[in-house]
N, C-alpha and C positions, 0 to 999 in steps of 0.2 A: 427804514421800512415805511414810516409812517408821513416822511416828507417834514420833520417838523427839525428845524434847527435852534441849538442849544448855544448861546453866547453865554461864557465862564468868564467870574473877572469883572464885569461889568454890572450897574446899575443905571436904573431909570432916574435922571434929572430933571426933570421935567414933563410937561404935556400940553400939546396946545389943540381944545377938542375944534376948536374952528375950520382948523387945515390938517388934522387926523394928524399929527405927530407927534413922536416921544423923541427926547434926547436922552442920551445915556452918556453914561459919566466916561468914557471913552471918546466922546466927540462926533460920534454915528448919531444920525439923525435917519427913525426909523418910521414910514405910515404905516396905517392900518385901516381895513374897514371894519373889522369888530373890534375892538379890546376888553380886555378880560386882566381886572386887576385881583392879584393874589399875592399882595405884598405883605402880611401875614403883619406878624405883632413885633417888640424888641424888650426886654426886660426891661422894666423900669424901676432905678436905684437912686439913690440922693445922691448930691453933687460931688465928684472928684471920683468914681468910680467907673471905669471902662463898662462902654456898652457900643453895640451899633446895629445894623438893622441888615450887616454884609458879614461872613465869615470874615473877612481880611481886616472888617474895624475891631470885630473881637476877640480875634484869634494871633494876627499877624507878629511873628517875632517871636510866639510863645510855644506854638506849636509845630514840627516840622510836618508838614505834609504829607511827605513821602512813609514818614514811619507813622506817622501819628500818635507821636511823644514828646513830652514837654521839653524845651531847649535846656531851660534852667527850672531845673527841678526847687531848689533852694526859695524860689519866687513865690509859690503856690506851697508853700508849708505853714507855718509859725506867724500869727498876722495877716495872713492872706485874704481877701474878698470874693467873694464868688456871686453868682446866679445860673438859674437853671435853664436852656433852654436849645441846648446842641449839644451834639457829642464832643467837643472842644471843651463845656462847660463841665462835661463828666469827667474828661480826662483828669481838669484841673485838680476838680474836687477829690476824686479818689488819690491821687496824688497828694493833697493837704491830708487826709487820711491816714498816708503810710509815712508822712514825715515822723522822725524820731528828734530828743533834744541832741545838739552837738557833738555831748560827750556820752550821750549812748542813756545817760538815766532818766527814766522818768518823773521828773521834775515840774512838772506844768500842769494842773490837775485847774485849767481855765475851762471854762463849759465852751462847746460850739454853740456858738449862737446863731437860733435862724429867725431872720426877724419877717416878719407878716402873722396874719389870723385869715386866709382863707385857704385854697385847695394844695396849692403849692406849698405853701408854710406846713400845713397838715402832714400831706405826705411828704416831707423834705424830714421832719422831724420822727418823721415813722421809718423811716428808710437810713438814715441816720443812726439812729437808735439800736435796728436790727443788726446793720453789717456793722455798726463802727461800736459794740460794747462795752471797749474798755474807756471809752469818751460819752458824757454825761452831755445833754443836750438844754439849753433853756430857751425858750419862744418868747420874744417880746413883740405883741402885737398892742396896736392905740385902741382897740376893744377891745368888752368885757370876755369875749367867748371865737373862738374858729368858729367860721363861717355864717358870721350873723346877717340876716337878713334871706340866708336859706337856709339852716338851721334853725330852731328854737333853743331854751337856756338847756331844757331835758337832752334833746339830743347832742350839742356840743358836748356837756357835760360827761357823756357817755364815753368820747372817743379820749374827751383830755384825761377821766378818769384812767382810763385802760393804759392811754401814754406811761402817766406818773407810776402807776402801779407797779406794770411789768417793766420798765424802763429809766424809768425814774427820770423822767422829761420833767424840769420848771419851768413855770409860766408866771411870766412878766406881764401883767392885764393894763391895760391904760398907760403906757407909754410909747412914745414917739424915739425914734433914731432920729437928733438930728446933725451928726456929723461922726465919723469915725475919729478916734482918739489917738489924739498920735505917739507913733515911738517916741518922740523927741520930749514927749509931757509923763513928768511923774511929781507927786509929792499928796498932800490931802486932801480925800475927796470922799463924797457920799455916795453908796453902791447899791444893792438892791441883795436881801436875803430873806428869810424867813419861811414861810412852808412854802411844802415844792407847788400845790395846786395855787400860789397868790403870794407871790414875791413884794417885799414893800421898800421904800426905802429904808436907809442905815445912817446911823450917824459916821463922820469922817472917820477915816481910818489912811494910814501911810501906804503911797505904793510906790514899790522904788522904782528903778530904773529900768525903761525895759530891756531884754535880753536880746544883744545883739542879732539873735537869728528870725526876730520877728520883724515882717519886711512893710506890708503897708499900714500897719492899724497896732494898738495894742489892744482896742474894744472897740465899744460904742460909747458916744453921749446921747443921754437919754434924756427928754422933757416929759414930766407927769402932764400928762391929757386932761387931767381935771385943777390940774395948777401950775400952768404954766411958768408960774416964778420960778420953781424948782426943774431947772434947767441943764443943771450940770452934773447930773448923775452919771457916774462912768462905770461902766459894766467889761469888766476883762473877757477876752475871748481868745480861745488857742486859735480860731479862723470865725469870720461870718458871711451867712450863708444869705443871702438876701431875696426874699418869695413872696417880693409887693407887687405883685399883681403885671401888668404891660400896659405896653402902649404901641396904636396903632403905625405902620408905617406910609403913611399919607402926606408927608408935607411934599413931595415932588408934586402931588397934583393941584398945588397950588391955591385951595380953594376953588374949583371950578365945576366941584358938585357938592350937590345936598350932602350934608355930613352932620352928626350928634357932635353936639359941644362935647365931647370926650374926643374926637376928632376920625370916627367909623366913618367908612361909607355905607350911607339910607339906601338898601334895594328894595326891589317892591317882589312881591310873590314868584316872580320868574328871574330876580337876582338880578336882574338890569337897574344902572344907577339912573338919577335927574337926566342925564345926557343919552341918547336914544346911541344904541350899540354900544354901549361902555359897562360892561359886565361888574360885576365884584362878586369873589367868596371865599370862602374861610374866617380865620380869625379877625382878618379887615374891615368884615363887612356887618351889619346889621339889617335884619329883617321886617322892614315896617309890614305890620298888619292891622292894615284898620286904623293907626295910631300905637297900637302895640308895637312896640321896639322890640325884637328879639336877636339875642346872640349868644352862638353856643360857638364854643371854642373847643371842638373836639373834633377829632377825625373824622368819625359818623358824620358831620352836619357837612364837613368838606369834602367828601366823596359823591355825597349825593348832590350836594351844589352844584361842583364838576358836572354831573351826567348831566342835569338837568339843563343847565347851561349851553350843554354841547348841542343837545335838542332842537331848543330855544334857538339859536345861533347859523343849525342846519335848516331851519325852519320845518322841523318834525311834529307834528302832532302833542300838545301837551293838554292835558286837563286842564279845565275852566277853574279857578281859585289859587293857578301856580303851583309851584313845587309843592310835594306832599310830603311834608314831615313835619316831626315831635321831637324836640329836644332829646335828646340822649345823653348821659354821660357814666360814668364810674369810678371809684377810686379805691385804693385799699390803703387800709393803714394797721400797718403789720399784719395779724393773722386776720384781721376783719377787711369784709370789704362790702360795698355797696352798691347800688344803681339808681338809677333816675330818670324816671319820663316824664314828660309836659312842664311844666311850667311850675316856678316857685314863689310867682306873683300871687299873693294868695290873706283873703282874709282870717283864716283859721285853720293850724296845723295840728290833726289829730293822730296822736300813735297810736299803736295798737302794741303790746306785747312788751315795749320800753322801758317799764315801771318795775319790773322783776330784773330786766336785763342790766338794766342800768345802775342798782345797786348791789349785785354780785358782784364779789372779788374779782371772778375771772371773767372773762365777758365773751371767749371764745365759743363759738356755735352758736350764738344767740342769733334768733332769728327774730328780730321785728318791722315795722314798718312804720311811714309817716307820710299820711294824705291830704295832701292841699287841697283848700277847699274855698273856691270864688265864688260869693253869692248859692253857697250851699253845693254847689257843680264840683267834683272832684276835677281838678286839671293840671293835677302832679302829685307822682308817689312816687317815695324812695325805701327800698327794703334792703334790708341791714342781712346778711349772711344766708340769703333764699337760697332754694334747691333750683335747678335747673328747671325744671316746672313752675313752681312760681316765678322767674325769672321771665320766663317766657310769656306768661301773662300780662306784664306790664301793662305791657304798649296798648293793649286792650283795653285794659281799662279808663284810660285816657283817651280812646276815641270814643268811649261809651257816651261819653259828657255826660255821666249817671249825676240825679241831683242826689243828695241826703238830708233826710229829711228834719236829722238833727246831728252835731256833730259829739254831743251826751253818745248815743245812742250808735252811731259808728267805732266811739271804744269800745262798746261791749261787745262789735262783732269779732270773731276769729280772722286771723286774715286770709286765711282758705277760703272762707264764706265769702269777703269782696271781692276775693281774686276770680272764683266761678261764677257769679253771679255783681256785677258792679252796681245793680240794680234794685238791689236785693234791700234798699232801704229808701227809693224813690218815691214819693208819697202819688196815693192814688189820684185819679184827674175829680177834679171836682164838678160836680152839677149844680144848677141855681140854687141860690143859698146856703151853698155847704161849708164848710170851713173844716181845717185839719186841726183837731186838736190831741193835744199830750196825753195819755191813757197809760201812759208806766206807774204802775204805783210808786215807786222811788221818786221818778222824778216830781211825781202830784207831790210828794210830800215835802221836796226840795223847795219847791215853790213854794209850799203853806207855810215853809217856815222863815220865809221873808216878810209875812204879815201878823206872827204868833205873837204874843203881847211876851215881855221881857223876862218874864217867869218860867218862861218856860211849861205853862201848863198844858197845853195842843190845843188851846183855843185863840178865834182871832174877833174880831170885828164884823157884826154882819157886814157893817157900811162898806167893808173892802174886798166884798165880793166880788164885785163889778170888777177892779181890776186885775186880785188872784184868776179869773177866771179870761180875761185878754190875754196876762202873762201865759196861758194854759193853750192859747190858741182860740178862745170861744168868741163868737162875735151876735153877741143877742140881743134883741130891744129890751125897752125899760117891761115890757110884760112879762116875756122872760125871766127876766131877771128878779124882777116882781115876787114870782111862782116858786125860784131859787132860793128864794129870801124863807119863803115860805115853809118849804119842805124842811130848809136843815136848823131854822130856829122855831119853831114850831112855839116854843112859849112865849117867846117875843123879848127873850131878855139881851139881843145885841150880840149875839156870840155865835158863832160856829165853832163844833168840835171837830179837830182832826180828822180821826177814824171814820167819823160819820160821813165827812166831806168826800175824804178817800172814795169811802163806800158806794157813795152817792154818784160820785163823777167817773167813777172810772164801769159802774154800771147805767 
């Protein structure tokens, strides 16, 4: 209908942008005057474990087609490896799922193991958990916590709590996979036990031989991250599940554009690469902005690429700054779930609501929130079990670019309060010689007592008014300050009282 023809079976080989052609791995040699790469991502796993970047590298032999059921079921049971990233990868898995032992008894009480610490890993281990019950789960991630670096320690804390609790998921912190353990290796070795929320090592113990229905792996060996000598930790596994992250599908284009040493293709706001007419989007691709590298690996960012693209290409009318959009994603893990807009590039992560939520037993319905904050500018917030209302304010709030004025003083707010108003703690504009200063009574006193003398008695030093009083926001000359001196030591003996100070500054 559309004019557009579909070639099955085959991959791009190559590119040569000089004379507009691709080779594909069929031996056709195809031009173009636009291209548009969407070669998307490939799981990435340690060495000797099937991957590819085509259904037929990582499916072929295992899967029939036609039914879309596994050839040899006995392959994907007892020992098996996996990743997530097609419905080939699900078959598999749920498949290692319903394997039974041999002789029909339950004999194998090996944890599945899912190894990473970000999105993947998270929900693999929450989905896991849910449908597969009577099989207990451990996470060995080389960090302290899921999803560091867009999380903080409070919020991980939160979700692996909930894991362990309801679930009784262990977490392996600070170790590396560095090779699967083989059927063929048994006798004494050091393992990894102790509580579920921070697994450590163990002294030797015997492991005999493994059980002939287990086909590629008997575990993992593991390296402690913080000591490397300790190398050969073996961790048994009825199957492992592997959610380290990807990798781009780029080597056909040979180097022949701008790309991030992680090996993305650089677009610039209208998703066109280095090479004029050579598009990229989705997972492939990254968003320079300004220097800003951006990449969201979710459907939302690849839908709108697509249209945008199509635009750009027809030569239709687009806005001046390029494609318009905000990061989006979401995720659930078990009964919680979550959302995210803008960016989690950020100097200071504030929650709101966390601190109750986080230490209950059960963590269902908890609604709170966590606002990024660059240079005081909120420019990403993620809220934890929102209503449909809140939800839908997000995105709002991220194009507000509200500043705040303190990020103290954004925990106190509700998160109704930021969601209607993102503004609603943006400090007023200033006039010649104004400055913004702190006027909370808590916080005036939080301050005072970085300069109270070690007794404790609510007094400090006149001499360190000068700088109690910068820490506060004030910016006065030596007259000022002078007159400061004046009012709150009135007899001259060197001291400021608390209360007085309070009294004084915030009137």
């Amino acid at each position: 209908k559309e004019g557009v023809e579909f070639m099955a079976g085959v991959k791009a080989e190559s590119v040569s942008f000089a004379s507009k052609q691709i080779t594909l791995s069929s031996g056709v040699t195809l031009s173009y005057k636009t291209l548009l790469i969407a070669t998307g991502v490939r799981a990435r796993v340690i060495d000797g474990i099937r991957s590819g970047s085509t259904w037929s590298e990582c499916h072929s032999g295992d899967i029939n087609p036609d039914t879309m059921s596994i050839v040899d079921p006995r392959r994907y049971g007892f020992g098996s490896t996996h990743t997530v990233r097609d419905m080939g990868d699900a078959l598999k898995l749920v498949e290692a799922f319903s394997r039974i032992e041999d002789d029909s008894q339950k004999t194998c009480y090996d944890p599945i193991v899912v190894v990473g610490g970000g999105f993947i890993a998270m929900e693999l281990a929450a989905a896991i958990s849910m449908y597969s019950e009577d099989n207990h789960v451990t996470v060995v991630m080389k960090g302290e916590h899921f999803l560091e670096g867009v999380f903080n320690k409070e919020m991980s804390e939160f979700y692996e709590r909930h894991l362990s609790q309801k679930f009784g998921v262990r977490f392996a912190r600070n170790f590396r996979v560095t090779d699967l353990w083989s059927t063929a290796s048994s006798g004494a070795y050091c393992s990894l036990d102790g509580p579920a929320m921070d697994l450590h090592k163990t002294r030797e113990r015997v492991f005999e031989p493994t059980p002939s229905q287990f086909t590629e792996c008997r575990g993992v060996i593991l390296e402690d991250v913080n000591n490397p000598s300790d190398s050969d930790i073996r961790l048994p596994a009825r199957f492992v599940v592997f959610g380290v992250g990807s990798e781009p599908n780029t080597e056909w284009l040979g180097g022949g554009l701008e790309m991030t040493a992680g090996g993305y293709v650089k677009v610039n706001e209208n998703c066109e690469t280095s090479e004029e007419g050579v598009y990229a989007i989705g997972d492939v691709a990254v968003v320079d902005r300004g220097g800003e590298l951006e990449r969201t690996g979710h459907v939302d960012a690849a839908r709108k690429m697509a249209r945008h693209v199509a635009k750009v290409a027809r030569g239709e009318f687009v806005e001046s700054g390029g494609m318009d959009h905000i990061p989006y994603f979401y995720s659930r893990v078990l009964d919680l779930s979550w959302k995210f807009w803008g960016s989690s590039e950020c100097h200071e992560i504030v929650t709101i609501g966390l601190g109750k939520a986080g230490k209950d037993e059960g963590a269902e319905g908890k609604t709170w929130a966590a606002f990024y904050l660059r240079d005081g500018i909120i420019v990403g917030v993620l809220l934890n079990g929102g209503s449909d209302e809140q939800n839908a304010k997000l995105e709002g709030v991220i194009r507000a670019e509200a500043k705040v004025a303190s990020g103290k003083k954004l925990a106190k707010c509700s998160i109704d309060e930021i969601l209607k108003d993102p503004h609603l703690l943006t400090p007023p504009t200033l006039g010649l010689g104004e400055f913004h200063a702190e006027t909370d009574p808590d916080e005036v006193r939080e301050a005072f007592s970085a300069f109270e003398d070690e007794s404790g008695s609510g007094l400090m030093k006149s001499e360190d008014l000068e700088s109690l009083m910068k820490m506060l926001g004030a910016d006065w000359d030596k007259e000022e300050l002078a007159d400061a001196v004046t009012a709150l030591d009135e007899e001259g003996k060197g001291v400021v009282d608390l209360e007085s100070f309070v009294g004084w500054w915030c009137n």
